[in-house]
NUKOL-569163 format. One record per residue (C-alpha): residue number from 1; residue in one letter; chain; z, y, x. Coordinates in Angstrom, 1 decimal. Each point is the difference from the previous one (the first is absolute). Example, Ala and Ser with C-alpha at 12.3 -4.5 7.8 and 13.67 -1.06 7.14 Angstrom:
2
(1, "A", "A", (7.8, -4.5, 12.3));
(2, "S", "A", (-0.7, 3.4, 1.4));
! end
This chain:
349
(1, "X", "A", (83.2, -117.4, -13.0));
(2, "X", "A", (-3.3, -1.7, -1.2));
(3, "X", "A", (2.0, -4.0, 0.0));
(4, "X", "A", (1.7, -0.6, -3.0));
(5, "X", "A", (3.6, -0.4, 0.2));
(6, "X", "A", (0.3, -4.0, 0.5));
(7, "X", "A", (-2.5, 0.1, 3.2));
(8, "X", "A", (0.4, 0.4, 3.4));
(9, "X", "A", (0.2, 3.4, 0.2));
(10, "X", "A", (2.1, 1.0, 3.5));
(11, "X", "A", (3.5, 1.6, -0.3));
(12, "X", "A", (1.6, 1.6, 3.0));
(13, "X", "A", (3.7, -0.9, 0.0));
(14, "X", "A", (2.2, 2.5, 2.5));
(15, "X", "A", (3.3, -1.6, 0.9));
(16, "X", "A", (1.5, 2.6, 2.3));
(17, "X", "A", (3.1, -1.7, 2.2));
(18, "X", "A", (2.9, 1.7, 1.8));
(19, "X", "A", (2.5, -2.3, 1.4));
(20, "X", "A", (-0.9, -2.4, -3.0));
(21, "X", "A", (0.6, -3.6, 1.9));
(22, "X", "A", (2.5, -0.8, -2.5));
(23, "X", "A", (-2.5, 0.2, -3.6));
(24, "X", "A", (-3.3, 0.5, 1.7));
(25, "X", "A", (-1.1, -4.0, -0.3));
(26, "X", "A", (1.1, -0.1, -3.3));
(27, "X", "A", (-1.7, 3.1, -0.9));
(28, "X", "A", (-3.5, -1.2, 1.1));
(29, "X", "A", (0.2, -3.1, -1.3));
(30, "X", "A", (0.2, 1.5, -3.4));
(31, "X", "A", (-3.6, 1.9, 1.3));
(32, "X", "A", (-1.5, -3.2, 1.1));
(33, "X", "A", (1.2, -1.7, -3.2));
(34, "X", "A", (-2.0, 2.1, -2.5));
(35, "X", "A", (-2.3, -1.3, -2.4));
(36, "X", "A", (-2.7, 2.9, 1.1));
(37, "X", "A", (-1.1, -1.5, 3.1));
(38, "X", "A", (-2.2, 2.7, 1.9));
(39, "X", "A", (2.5, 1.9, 1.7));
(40, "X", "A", (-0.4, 2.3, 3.6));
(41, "X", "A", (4.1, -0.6, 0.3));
(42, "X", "A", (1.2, 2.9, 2.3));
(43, "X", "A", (3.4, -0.3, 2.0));
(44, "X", "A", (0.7, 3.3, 1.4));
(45, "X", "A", (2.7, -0.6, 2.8));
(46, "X", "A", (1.8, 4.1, 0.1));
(47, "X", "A", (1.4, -0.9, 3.4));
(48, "X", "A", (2.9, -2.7, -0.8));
(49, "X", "A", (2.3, -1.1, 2.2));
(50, "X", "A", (0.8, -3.6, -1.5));
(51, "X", "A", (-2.4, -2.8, -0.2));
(52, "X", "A", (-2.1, 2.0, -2.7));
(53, "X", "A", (-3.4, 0.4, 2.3));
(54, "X", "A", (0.3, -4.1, 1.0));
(55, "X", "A", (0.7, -1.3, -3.6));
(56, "X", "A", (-2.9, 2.2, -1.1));
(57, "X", "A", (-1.9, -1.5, 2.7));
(58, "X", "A", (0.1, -3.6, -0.7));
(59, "X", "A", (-0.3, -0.1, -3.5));
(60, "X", "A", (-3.5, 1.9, 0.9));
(61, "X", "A", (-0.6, -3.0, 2.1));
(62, "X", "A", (-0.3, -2.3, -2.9));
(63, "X", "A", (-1.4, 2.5, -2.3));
(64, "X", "A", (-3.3, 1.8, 0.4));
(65, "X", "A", (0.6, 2.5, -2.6));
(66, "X", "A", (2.9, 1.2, 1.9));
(67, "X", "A", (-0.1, 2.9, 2.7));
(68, "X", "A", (2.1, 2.0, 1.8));
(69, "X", "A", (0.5, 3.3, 0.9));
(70, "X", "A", (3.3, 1.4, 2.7));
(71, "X", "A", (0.3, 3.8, 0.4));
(72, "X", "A", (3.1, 2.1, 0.9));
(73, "X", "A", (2.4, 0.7, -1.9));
(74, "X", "A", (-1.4, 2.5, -2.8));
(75, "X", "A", (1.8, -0.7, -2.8));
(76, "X", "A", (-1.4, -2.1, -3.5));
(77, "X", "A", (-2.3, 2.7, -0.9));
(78, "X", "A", (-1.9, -0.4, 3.2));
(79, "X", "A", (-0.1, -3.4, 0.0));
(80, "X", "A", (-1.4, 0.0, -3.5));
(81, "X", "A", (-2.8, 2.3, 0.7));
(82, "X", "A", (-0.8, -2.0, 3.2));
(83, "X", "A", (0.0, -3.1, -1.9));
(84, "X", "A", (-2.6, 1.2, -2.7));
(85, "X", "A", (-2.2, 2.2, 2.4));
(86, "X", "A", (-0.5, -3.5, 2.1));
(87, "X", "A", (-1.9, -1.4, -3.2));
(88, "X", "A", (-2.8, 0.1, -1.4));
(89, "X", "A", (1.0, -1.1, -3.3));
(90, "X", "A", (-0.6, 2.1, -2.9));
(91, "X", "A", (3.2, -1.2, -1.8));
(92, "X", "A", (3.2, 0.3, 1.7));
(93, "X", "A", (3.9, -1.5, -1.0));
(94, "X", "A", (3.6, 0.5, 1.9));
(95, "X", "A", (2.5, -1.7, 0.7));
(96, "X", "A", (3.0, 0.3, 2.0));
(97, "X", "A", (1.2, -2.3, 2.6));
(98, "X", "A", (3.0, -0.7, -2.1));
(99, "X", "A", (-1.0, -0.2, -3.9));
(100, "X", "A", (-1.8, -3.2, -1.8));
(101, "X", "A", (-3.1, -0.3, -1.8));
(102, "X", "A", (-0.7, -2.4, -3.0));
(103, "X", "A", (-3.4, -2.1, 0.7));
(104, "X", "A", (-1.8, 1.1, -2.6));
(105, "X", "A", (0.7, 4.0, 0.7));
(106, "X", "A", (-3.1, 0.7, 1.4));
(107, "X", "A", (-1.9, -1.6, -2.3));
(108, "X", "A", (1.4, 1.4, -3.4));
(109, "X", "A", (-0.8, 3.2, 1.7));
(110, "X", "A", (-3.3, 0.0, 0.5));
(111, "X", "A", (-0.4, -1.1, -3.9));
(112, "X", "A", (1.6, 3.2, -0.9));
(113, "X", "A", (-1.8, 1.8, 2.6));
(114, "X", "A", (-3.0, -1.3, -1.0));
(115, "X", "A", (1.0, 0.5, -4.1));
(116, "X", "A", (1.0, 3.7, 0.8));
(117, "X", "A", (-3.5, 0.9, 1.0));
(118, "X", "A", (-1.0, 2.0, 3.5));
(119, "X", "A", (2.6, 3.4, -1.1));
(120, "X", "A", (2.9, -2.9, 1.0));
(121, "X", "A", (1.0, 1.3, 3.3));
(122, "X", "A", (3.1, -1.9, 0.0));
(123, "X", "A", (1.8, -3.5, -1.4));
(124, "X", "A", (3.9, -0.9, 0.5));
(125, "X", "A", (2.3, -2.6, -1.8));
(126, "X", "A", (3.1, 0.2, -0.9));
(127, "X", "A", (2.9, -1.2, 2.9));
(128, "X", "A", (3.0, -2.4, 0.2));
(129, "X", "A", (3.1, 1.3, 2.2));
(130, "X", "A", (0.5, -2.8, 2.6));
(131, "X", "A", (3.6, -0.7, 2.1));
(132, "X", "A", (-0.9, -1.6, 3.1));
(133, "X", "A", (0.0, -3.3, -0.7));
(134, "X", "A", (-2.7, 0.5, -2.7));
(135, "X", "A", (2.6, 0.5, -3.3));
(136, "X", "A", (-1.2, 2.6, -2.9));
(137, "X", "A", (2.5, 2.3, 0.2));
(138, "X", "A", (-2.1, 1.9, -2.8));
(139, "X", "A", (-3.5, 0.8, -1.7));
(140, "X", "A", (-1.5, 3.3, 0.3));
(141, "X", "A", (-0.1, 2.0, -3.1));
(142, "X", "A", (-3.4, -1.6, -2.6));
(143, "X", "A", (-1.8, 3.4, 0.8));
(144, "X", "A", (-3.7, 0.2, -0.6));
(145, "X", "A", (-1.6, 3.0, 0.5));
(146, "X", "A", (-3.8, 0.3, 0.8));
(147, "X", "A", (-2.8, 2.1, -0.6));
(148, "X", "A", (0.8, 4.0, 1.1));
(149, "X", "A", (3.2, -1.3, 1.8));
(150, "X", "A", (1.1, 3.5, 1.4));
(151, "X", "A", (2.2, 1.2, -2.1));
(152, "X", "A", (1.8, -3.5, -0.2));
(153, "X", "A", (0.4, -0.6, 3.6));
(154, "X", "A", (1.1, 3.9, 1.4));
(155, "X", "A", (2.7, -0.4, -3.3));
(156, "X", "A", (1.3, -3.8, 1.7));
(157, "X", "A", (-1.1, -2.4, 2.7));
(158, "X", "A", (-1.2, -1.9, -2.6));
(159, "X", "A", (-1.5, -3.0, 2.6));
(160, "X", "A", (3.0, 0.1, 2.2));
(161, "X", "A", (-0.9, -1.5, 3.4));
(162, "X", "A", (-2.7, -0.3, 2.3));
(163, "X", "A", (-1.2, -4.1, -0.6));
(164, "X", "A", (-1.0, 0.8, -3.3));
(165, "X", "A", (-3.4, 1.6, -0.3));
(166, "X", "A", (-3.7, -0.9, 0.5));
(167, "X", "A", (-2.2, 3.2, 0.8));
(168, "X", "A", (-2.9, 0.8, 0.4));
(169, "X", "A", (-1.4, 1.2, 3.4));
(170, "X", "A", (-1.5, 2.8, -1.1));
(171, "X", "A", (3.1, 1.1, -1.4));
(172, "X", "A", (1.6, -0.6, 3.5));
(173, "X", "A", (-2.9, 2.1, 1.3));
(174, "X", "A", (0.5, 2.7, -2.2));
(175, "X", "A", (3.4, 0.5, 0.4));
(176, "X", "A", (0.3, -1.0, 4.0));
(177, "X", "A", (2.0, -2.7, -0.8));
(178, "X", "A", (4.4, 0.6, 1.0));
(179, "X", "A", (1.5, 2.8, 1.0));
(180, "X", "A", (1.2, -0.9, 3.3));
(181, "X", "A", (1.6, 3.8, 0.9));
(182, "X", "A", (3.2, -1.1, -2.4));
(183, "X", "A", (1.2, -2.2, 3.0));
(184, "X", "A", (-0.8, 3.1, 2.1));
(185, "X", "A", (2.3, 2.3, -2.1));
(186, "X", "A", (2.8, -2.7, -0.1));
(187, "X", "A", (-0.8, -0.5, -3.8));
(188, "X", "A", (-1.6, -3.4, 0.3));
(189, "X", "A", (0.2, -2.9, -3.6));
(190, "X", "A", (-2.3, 2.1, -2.8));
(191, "X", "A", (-3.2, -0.3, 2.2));
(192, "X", "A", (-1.6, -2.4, -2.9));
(193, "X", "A", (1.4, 2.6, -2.6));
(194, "X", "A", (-1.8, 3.0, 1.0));
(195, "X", "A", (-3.3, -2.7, 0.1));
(196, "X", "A", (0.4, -1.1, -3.4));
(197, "X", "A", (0.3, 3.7, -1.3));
(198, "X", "A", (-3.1, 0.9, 2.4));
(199, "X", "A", (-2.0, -3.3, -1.5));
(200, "X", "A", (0.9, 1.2, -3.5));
(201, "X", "A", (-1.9, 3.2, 1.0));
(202, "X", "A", (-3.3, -1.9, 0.2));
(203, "X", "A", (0.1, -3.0, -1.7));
(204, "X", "A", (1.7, -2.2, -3.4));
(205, "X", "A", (2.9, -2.8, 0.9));
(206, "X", "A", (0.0, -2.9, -1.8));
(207, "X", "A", (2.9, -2.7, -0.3));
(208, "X", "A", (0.0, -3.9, 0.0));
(209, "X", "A", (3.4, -0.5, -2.2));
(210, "X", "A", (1.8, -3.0, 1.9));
(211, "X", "A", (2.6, 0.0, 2.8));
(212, "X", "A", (-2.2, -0.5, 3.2));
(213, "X", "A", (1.9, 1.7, 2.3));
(214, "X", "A", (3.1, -1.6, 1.7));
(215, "X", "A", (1.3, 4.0, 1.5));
(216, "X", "A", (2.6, -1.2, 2.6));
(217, "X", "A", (2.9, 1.8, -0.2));
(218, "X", "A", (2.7, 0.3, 2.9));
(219, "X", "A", (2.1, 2.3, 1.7));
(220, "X", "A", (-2.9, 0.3, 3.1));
(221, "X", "A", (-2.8, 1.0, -2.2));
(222, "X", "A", (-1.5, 3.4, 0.8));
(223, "X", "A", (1.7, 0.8, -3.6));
(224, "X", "A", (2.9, -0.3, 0.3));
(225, "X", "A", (0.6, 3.3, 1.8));
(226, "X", "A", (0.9, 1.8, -3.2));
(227, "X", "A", (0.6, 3.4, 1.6));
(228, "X", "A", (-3.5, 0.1, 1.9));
(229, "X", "A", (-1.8, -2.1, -2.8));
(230, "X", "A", (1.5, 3.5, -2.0));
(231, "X", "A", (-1.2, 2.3, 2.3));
(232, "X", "A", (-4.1, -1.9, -0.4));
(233, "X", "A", (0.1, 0.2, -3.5));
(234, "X", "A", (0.8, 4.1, 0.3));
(235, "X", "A", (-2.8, 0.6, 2.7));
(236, "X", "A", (-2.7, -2.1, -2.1));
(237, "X", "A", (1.3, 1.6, -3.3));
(238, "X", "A", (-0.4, 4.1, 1.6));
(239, "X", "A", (-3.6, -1.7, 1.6));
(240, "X", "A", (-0.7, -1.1, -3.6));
(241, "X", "A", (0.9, 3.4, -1.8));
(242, "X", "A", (-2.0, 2.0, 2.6));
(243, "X", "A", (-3.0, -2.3, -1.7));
(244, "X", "A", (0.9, 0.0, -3.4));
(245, "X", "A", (2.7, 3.1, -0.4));
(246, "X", "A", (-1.1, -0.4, -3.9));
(247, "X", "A", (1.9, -3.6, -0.1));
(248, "X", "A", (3.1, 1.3, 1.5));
(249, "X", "A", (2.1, -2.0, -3.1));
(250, "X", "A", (-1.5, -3.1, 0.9));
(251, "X", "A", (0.5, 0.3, 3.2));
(252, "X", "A", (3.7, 1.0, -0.4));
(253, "X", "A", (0.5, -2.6, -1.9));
(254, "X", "A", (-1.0, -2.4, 2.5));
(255, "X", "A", (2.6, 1.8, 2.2));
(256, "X", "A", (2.7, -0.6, -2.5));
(257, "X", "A", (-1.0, -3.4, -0.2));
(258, "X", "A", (0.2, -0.9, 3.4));
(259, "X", "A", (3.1, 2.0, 1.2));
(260, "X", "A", (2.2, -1.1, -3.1));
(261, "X", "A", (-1.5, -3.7, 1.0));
(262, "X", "A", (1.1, 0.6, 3.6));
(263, "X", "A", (3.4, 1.3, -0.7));
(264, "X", "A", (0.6, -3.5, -2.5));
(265, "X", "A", (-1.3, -1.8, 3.0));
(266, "X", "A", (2.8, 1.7, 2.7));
(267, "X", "A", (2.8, -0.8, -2.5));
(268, "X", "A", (-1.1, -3.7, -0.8));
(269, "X", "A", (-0.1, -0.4, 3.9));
(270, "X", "A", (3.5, 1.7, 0.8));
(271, "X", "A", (-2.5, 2.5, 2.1));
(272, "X", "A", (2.1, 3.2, -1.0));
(273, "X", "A", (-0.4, 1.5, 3.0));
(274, "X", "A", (-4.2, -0.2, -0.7));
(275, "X", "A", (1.0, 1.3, -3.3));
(276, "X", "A", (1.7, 2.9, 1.0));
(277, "X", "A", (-3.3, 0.7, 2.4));
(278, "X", "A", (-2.6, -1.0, -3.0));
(279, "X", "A", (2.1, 2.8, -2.3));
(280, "X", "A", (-0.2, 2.2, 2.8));
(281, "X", "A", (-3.7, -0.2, 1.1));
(282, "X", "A", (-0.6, 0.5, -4.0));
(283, "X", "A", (2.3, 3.0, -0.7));
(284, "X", "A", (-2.2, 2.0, 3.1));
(285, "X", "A", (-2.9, -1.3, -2.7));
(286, "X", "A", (1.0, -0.1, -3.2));
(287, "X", "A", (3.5, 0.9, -1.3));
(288, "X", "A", (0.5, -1.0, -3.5));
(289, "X", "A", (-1.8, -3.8, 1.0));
(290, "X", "A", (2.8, -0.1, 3.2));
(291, "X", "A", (2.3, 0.4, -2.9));
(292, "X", "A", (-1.0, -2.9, -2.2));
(293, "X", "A", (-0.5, -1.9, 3.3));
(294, "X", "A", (3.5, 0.6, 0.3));
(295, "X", "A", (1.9, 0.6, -3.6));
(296, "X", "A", (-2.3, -2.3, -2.1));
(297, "X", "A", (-1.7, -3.3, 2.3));
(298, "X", "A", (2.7, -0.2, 3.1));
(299, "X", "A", (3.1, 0.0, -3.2));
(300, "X", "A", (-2.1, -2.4, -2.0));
(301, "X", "A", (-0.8, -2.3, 2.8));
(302, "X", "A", (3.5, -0.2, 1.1));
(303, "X", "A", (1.6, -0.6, -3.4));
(304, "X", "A", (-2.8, -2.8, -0.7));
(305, "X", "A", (1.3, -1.4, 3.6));
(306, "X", "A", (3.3, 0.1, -0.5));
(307, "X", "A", (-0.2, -2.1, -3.4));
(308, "X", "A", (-2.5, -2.3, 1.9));
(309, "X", "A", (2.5, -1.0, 2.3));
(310, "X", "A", (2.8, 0.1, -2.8));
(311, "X", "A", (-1.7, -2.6, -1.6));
(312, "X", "A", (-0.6, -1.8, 2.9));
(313, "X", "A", (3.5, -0.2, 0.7));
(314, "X", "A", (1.1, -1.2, -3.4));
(315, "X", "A", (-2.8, -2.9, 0.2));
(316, "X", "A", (0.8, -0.4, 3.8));
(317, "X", "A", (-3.5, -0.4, 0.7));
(318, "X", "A", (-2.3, 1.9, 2.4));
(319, "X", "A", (-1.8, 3.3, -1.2));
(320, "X", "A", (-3.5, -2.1, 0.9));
(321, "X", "A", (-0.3, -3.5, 0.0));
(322, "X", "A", (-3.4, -1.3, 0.6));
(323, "X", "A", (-1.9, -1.7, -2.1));
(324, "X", "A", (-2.4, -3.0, 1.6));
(325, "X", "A", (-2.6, 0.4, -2.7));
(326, "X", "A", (-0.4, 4.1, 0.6));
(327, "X", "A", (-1.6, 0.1, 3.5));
(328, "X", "A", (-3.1, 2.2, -0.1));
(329, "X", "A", (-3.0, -2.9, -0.3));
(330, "X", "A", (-3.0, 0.2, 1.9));
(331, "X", "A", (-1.7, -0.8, -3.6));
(332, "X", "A", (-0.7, 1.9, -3.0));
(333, "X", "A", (3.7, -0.7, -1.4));
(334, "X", "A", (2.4, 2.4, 1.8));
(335, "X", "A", (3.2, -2.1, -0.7));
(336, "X", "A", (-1.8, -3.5, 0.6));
(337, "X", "A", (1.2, -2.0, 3.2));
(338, "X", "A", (-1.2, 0.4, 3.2));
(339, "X", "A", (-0.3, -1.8, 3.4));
(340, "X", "A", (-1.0, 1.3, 3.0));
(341, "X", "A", (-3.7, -1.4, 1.6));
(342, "X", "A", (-0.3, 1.9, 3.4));
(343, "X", "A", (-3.2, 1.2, 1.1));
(344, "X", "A", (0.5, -1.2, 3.7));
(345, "X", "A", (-0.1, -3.7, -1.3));
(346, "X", "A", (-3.1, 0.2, -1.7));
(347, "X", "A", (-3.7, 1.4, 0.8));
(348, "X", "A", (-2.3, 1.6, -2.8));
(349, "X", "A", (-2.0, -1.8, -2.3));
! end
């Protein structure tokens, strides 16, 4: 990258879109609202069958840095490696059709990028947990690990969801981008996983420290499948220990991480049923983490619940009640307010 990070350097932004009619609007207005102007904004359309194509469509009427791109139905991987291989952009961001960006995202990470020095490979921020009407439901943990980043991602997904990072395309190159064959094998939702551990192969990560991520969270989302979310993890985890047998405690650690996460997950959800199938599907794996799946997170969660609602009771108030001035901001202040400026109503600057 010979610009410095304030110029005009172009950034590829991939938004790939299934069935996204509902948030997709919203989503690339947060693009098109970014203080980095020089953007090659990439809708990639994975064969919806709403009004995703059409939306995508007519905002790219009104703004030339937006294109679009329809294929079949190939899942998010596909799509991502479509949208970036259409591109001739040498830096490259995600984003799905459902999460939030804060305008000054891509900005603050082409400072680090730029800072970091050309071994940066990689830049993500941390994430805010988004309901879908925009509230914070929570921050991600204030992790910031960069520099040799293997060891710290194969031990925890330490980014956490696929809007987050800024890559380089030569790392995309490198690696051949996502791993579309986990759709194949049923095992689709850790496709951006098993890229960060192959970018961490080649290149340093490096971290802007601010919530810049609205991650929706709802019960559609591709992760909320907790049994075949479960069932990723495993295949990039035995992919990952073929590569690196050495770091087999890191990488069973990340195991333990994410199974004991899922099993809290099943029980805060009343999903017993997908807990009795995520305790399964590990016990084939690993025994003793089924067990503290089972024995340690899935007793704790429900205990924690069951005062929850206790207390609830007691109060007579609702276990959540929204707070107006906690909806994920479309500014550098996560729990600033927010109103909604569609992109359809507006053309580019």
């Amino acid at each position: 990258m010979k610009k410095s990070a304030g110029s005009e350097v172009t950034v590829a932004v991939v938004i790939p879109a299934y069935n996204a009619e509902g948030t997709l609007a919203e989503t690339i207005s947060s693009v098109r609202n970014q203080t980095h102007r020089a953007l090659d904004i990439v809708v990639v359309d994975d064969g919806s069958k709403d009004d995703t194509l059409a939306i995508a469509h007519e905002i790219a009427k009104i703004d030339p840095r937006v294109r679009v791109l329809k294929q079949r139905n190939s899942g998010v991987a596909a799509a991502r490696n479509a949208g970036w291989r259409s591109t001739s952009a040498d830096l490259v961001a995600f984003l799905d059709a459902d999460d939030l960006w804060s305008p000054d995202k891509i900005e603050r990470q082409l400072a680090a990028l730029e800072s970091g020095g050309p071994q940066v490979g990689l830049v993500y921020t941390w994430y805010a947990m988004i309901d879908h009407n925009n509230y914070v439901i929570y921050r991600s943990n204030e992790v910031s690990v960069e520099g040799d980043a293997l060891d710290g991602v194969l031990a925890q997904n330490f980014i956490g969801n696929g809007s987050s990072p800024l890559v380089r395309r030569t790392v995309l190159d490198a690696t051949g981008g996502f791993d579309s064959s986990l759709q194949q094998r049923k095992a689709q939702g850790c496709e951006d996983y098993l890229f960060y551990c192959l970018a961490a192969e080649l290149s340093h990560f490096a971290v802007v420290p601010d919530y810049l991520v609205g991650y929706r969270q709802t019960p559609d989302n591709m992760s909320a499948n907790l049994t075949r979310m479960l069932r990723s993890w495993i295949l990039v985890a035995d992919e990952m220990l073929k590569r690196h047998p050495e770091k087999v405690l890191a990488i069973r650690a990340g195991l333990s991480r994410c199974g004991r996460w899922l099993a809290q997950r099943a029980v805060e959800q009343g999903q017993y049923r997908a807990l009795i199938g995520l305790v399964a599907t590990m016990s084939r794996y690993d025994k003793p983490i089924a067990a503290e799946m089972l024995v340690v997170d899935a007793r704790a969660k429900a205990m924690a619940n069951l005062k929850k609602k206790a207390r609830s009771w007691l109060k007579q108030e609702p276990n959540f009640s929204p707070n107006p001035n906690h909806r994920f901001a479309l500014g550098t202040k996560y729990d600033a307010g927010w109103t909604v400026d569609y992109p359809i109503l507006a053309s580019a600057n």
